[in-house]
C-alpha positions, -999 to +999 in steps of 0.1 A: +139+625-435+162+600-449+156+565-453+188+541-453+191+515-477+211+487-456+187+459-475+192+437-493+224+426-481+249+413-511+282+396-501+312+385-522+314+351-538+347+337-537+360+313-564+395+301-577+411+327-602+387+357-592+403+392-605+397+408-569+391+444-572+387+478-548+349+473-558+351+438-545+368+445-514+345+478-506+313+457-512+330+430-481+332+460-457+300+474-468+283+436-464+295+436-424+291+474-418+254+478-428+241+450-409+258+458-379+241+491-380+212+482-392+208+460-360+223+487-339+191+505-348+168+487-346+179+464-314+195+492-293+185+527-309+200+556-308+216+577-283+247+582-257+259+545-243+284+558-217+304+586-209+304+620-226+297+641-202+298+679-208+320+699-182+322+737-186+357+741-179+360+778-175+335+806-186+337+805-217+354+766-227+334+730-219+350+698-222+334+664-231+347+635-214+354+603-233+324+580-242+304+563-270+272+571-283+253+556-317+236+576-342+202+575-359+222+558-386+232+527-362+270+545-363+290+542-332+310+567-321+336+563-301+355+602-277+390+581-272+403+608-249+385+641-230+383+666-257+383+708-245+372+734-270+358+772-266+323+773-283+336+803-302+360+779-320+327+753-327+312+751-361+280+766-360+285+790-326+275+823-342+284+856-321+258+882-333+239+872-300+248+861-264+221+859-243+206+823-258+209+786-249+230+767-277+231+728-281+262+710-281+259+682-308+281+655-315+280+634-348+295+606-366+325+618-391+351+597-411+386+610-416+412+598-440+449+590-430+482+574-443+489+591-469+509+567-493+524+567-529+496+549-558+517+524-580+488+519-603+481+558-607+519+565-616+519+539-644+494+566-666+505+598-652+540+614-651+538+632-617+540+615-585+506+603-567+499+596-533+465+583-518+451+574-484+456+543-468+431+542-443+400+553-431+394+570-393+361+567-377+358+597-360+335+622-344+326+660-351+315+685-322+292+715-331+267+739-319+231+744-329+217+777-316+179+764-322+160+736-304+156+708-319+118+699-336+103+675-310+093+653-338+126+646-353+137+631-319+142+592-313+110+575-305+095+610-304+059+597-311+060+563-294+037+572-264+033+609-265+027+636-287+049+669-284+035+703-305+051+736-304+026+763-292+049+790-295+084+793-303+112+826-311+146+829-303+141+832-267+110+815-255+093+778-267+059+767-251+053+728-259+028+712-250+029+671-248-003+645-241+000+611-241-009+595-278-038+566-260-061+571-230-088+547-217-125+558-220-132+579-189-093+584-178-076+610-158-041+619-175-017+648-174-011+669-202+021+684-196+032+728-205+067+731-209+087+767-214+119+770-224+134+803-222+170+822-222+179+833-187+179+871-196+149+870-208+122+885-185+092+866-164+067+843-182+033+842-179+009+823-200-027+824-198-058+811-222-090+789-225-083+750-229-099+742-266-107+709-261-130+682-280-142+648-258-113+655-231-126+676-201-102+698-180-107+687-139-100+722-126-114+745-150-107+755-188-086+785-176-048+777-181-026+799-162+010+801-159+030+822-136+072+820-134+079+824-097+094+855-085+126+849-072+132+821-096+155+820-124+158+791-144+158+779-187+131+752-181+094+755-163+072+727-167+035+724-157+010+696-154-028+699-163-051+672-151-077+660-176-102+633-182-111+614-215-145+611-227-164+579-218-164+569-254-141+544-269-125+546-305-130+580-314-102+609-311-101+637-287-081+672-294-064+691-269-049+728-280-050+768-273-085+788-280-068+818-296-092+842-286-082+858-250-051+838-251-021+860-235+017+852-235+037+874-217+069+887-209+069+912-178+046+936-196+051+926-230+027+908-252+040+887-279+022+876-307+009+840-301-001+823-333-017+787-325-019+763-349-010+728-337-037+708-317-023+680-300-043+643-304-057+621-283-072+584-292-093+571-265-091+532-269-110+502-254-078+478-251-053+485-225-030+516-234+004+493-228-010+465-255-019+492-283+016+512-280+034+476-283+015+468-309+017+497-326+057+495-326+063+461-333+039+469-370+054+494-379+069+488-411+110+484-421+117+522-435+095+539-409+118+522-382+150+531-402+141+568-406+165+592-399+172+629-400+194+634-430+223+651-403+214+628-377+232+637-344+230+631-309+221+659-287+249+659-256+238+693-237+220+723-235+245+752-222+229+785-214+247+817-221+242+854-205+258+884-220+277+903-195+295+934-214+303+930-247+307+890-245+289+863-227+301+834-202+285+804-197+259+800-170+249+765-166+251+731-183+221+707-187+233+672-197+214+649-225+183+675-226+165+658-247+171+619-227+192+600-256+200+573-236+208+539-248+199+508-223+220+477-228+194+445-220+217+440-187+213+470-169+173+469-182+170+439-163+185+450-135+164+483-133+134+460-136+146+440-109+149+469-088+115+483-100+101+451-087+116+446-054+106+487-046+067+475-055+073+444-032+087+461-004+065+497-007+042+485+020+068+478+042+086+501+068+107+501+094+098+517+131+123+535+153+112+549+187+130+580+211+122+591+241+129+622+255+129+638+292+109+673+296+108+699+324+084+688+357+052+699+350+050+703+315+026+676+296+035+645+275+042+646+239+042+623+213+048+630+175+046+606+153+062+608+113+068+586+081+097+591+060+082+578+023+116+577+011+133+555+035+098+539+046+105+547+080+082+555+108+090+573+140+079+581+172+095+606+194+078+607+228+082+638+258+078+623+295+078+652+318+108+647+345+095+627+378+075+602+361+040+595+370+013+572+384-016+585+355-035+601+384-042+635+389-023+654+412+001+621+421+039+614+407+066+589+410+102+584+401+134+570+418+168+577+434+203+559+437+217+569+467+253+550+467+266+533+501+300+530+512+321+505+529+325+516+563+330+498+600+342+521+631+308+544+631+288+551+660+275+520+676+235+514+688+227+493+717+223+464+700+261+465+691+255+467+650+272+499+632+252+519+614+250+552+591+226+573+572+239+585+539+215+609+516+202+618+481+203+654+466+174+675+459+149+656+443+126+683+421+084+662+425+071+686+394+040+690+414+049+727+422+051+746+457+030+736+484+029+705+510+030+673+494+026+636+509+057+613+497+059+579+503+091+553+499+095+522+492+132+501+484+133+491+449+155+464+436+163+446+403+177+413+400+201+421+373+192+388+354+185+384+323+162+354+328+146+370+355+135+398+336+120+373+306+097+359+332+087+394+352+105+383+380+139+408+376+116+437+397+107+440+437+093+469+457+095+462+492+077+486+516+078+492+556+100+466+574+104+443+543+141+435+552+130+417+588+100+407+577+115+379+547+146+377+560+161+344+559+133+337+530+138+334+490+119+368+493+152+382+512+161+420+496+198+414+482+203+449+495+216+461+527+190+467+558+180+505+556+153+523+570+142+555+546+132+588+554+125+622+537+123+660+536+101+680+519+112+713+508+075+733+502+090+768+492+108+753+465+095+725+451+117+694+462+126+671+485+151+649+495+153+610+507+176+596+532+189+561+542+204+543+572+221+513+568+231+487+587+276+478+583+287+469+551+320+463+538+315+462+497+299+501+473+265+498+464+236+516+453+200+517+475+174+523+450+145+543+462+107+548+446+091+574+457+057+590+450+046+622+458+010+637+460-005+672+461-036+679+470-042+710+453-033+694+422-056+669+422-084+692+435-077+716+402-078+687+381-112+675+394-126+710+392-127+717+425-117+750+446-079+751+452-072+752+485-066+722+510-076+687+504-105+673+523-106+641+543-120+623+519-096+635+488-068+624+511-081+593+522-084+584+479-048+596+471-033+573+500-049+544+487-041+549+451-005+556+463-004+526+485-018+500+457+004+517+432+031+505+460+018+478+469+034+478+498+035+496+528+059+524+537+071+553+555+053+584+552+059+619+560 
C-alpha cells in the first residue's frame, strides 16, 4: 500500500523582483492539485461518477461509453468520447487461456503534447531541442485476468469482512460476515462462488468452525449449483446467531476435516486458512462503524494501492475452437460507485417516503360472471411491490336469493311504439312483446317463478338516499296510480313459460299503447324443490306441502310484493 503525501501543503510567496522559476511554477500547480484530491478522497471517495458503461460491441470487441470516474489517488478521469478496442489489443489480455473471466480496468494516465523548440536548452547545446508544452490528463484501459483481493477494495473493511476460502484460476469461494453484531443477534454470513462458465458444476460442502456464533440450521454447509443453470456468480446466505456476550470476538471459518469442494466429480484441494471475525458489541452496531470511521487516523484514510484503478467490468470469455468470444458483460462488479450529496439526499428521501407509505395499499375489486350452477368464488391477493390488494369475485349466472334451492335475476324486454293493434273492449290498444330464453341455473325439473316489475329512477340523488329502486308486484300500476308511488313505466301485466326439459324459461309482457321505445324490467325468482330438498339432506324427489309453503314465503318477502305465479 501506498500512502500519499498531499500534506503539508506549501504555496508560493510572491514578492517584487522574485526570479520565478519552473520549480516555482510546478510547486503552484502542485499547491491546487493536491488538495483538490486530497478532498476528492476523502469527501467523495473513489469510484465511477457517471457514465462508462461497458458494451460488448461484437464477439470479441467492447466499447466503453464516455464518463468520469476518480481514483484511489483523488484523480479524476475524464472518457471525452466512446472509446472501442478488442481485448486482444489491451495491455495485460494474455491469450494462453480462453475460457476465464478478465477485468476491464481503467486508470488515471498523463500524456505529454506540443511539442515545441527549448530556447534556454539551445543556448549550451549545438543541436536543435524541442520539449513539451503541455501536459494531457488522460486515461489508460487494461485487463486484469485475476480478481481483485477483497481487501484492497474501497471501504473494503468498513462494515464487513471478506476472506478468500478458496481461490485458482477458475473458481473463488469468499466468504463475508458483517465486522459488529449485537449480543444474541441473528445475521447472515454470506458464500459467494465465482467461477468461469466452462468450468463444470460446484458443490461445496463442510462443518461450520465456529467460536461464540451458533449456526440456526445446522453446522453442515452445503452448496449445490443448480442443474440447468449456468452462470459466473452463485451467492448463498447462512443464518447465524451471536453469542449472548458483549465485548468479546467470535470466529466464523471452514473445519478442514470432511470439507469437500467439488467440481462434477473432481475434488480439488481445499486449503483453509482464513477465519473470518466477528465482534459482538453492547452499543448499537450503526454508532460503533461511525465511530470507527470518523477515528481513523489521516494516512489510513489516504491509503491506496500503489496502481490504484477502478474496476469497470467483469467480461466472461468461453473458448469455442481455437479462440474465444465473449459471453456476457457484468458492469462495476465490484460496486465503485461514487454518490454526489444531492442524489444521497434524494435516495434518502425516497427511502423515507417507501417506510412512510409501506403500510399503505391500494384495493381494486372485479367481478366476474360464472356458468349457472357452479359456486361463488372469491380470491383474494397482495401485490408487495405495488402494495396493491385485489379481490376477484365469481357469481354464478342468474343471481341468487342466499337460499337453498331459490334464484333470482332480471330481464329487459324493450317495447315499441305502436297504435293500430288489436283493440279490447274497453277501446285501449294493446300488445304482448317477449324475452328470450332465460337459463334459472337450478337444472331440469319443474320450478315455481315468480315476477315482479322492476324500476330505477335513474337519479342520481335518488340513489344517495335508497330511493332510486322499486319492485312493484300484482296490480301495482292500478293500485298507485294517480299517486307519487305511480310506476313511470308503461301498464303491463307479466307472464311466463317454463321450459322443464331444458332448463329455462321465458317471461312475457302486455302493454297498454305507447308511442315512445322503452325497456320493461322484469325480476324474477325461481325455485326448485328438489334443490332445496338435496341441500337440506332430504330424499330428492317432490317437495312436500310444507317445503313449498316455506319457499313461497321466502320468495314473496324477498319480493315483497305480490305477483303472478306460474
Amino acid at each position: 500500500m501506498k500512502k500519499s503525501r498531499y500534506y503539508p501543503f506549501e504555496r508560493n510567496r510572491y514578492f517584487y523582483g522574485k526570479l520565478l522559476t519552473v520549480r516555482d511554477f510546478e510547486s503552484e500547480q502542485k499547491y491546487f492539485n493536491d488538495k483538490r484530491r486530497m478532498m476528492n478522497r476523502l469527501l467523495h471517495g473513489s469510484g465511477v461518477l457517471t457514465g462508462l458503461q461497458v458494451v460488448a460491441v461484437d464477439e470479441k470487441s467492447v466499447s466503453v461509453e464516455m464518463g468520469a470516474a476518480i481514483d484511489a489517488l483523488g484523480r479524476e478521469i475524464v472518457v471525452p468520447s466512446p472509446m472501442t478496442m478488442k481485448l486482444s489489443m489491451m495491455d495485460g489480455f494474455s491469450n494462453n487461456q480462453y475460457a476465464k473471466n478478465v477485468y476491464l480496468c481503467i486508470a488515471y494516465d498523463e500524456k505529454e503534447k506540443e511539442p515545441v523548440h527549448a530556447v534556454a536548452n539551445s543556448s549550451i547545446r549545438s543541436d536543435e531541442i524541442n520539449d513539451y508544452n503541455r501536459v494531457l490528463e488522460s486515461y489508460r484501459l487494461f485487463i486484469r485476468e485475476d480478481a481483485p483481493d477483497p481487501a484492497s477494495l474501497p471501504l473494503a473493511n468498513l462494515t464487513d469482512q471478506t476472506i478468500v476460502l478458496y481461490q485458482d484460476k477458475h473458481i473463488r469461494v469468499l466468504q463475508t460476515t458483517p465486522r459488529y453484531v449485537n449480543p444474541g443477534q441473528l445475521f447472515e454470513m454470506k458464500l459467494r462462488f465465482e467461477k468461469t462458465l466452462k468450468v463444470g458444476r460446484v458443490s461445496f460442502q463442510y462443518e461450520l468452525d465456529a467460536t461464540r456464533v451458533e449456526a440456526i440450521n445446522g453446522k453442515r454447509i452445503v452448496f449445490q449449483e443448480p442443474q440447468d443453470s449456468q452462470e459466473s456468480e452463485y451467492e448463498m446466505t447462512v443464518l447465524l446467531r451471536a453469542d449472548s456476550t458483549a465485548n468479546v470476538k467470535a470466529t466464523v471459518g471452514v473445519l478442514a476435516d470432511g470439507a469437500a469442494l467439488m467440481v462434477d466429480d473432481k475434488q480439488l484441494e481445499l486449503q483453509v486458512q482464513s477465519v473470518g471475525e466477528i465482534q459482538i458489541v453492547s452499543e448499537a452496531v450503526k454508532e460503533r462503524l461511525m465511530s470507527d470511521f470518523v477515528k481513523q487516523s489521516l494516512e489510513a484514510s489516504l491509503e491506496a494501492p500503489s496502481e490504484p484503478c477502478v474496476y469497470l467490468a467483469k467480461i466472461c470469455l468461453i473458448q469455442v475452437g481455437p479462440t474465444y468470444v465473449i459471453e456476457s458483460v457484468e458492469q462495476v462488479p465490484f460496486d465503485e460507485y461514487v454518490y454526489n450529496t444531492s442524489v444521497m439526499y434524494k435516495l434518502s428521501q425516497a427511502s423515507q417516503y417507501r417506510e412512510e407509505t409501506s403500510g399503505q395499499f391500494v384495493t381494486k375489486s372485479k367481478v366476474k360472471t360464472l356458468a349457472p350452477g357452479q359456486k361463488p368464488e372469491l380470491n383474494v391477493n397482495y401485490n408487495h411491490a405495488i402494495s396493491e390488494l385485489s379481490f376477484d369475485l365469481g357469481i354464478p349466472a342468474g343471481g341468487g336469493t342466499g337460499l337453498a334451492g331459490i334464484v333470482s335475476g332480471y330481464v329487459d324486454i324493450p317495447i315499441e311504439p305502436f297504435t293500430k293493434i288489436a283493440v279490447s273492449p274497453f277501446g285501449r290498444a294493446t300488445k304482448s312483446f317477449y324475452s328470450g330464453e332465460i337459463v334459472h341455473g337450478l337444472g331440469e325439473g319443474n320450478v315455481l317463478i315468480i315476477t315482479s316489475l322492476e324500476e330505477r329512477s335513474g337519479d342520481a340523488f335518488s340513489d344517495m338516499l335508497a330511493a332510486g329502486d322499486r319492485v312493484y308486484g300484482g296490480a301495482a300500476a292500478e293500485v298507485f296510480k294517480g299517486s307519487e308511488f305511480e310506476p313511470d313505466a308503461p301498464e303491463v301485466k307479466i307472464g311466463t313459460i317454463a321450459y322443464p326439459q331444458k332448463g329455462t324459461f321465458r317471461i312475457g309482457v302486455k302493454v297498454q299503447q305507447t308511442n315512445e321505445p322503452s325497456n320493461v324490467r322484469v325480476r324474477w325468482w325461481a325455485y326448485s324443490a328438489e334443490m332445496a330438498s338435496a341441500a337440506s339432506g332430504s330424499s330428492v324427489g317432490g317437495a312436500s306441502g310444507d317445503s313449498l309453503d316455506e319457499a313461497l314465503s321466502a320468495m314473496r318477502e324477498a319480493a315483497s310484493a305480490g305477483s303472478d305465479a306460474e
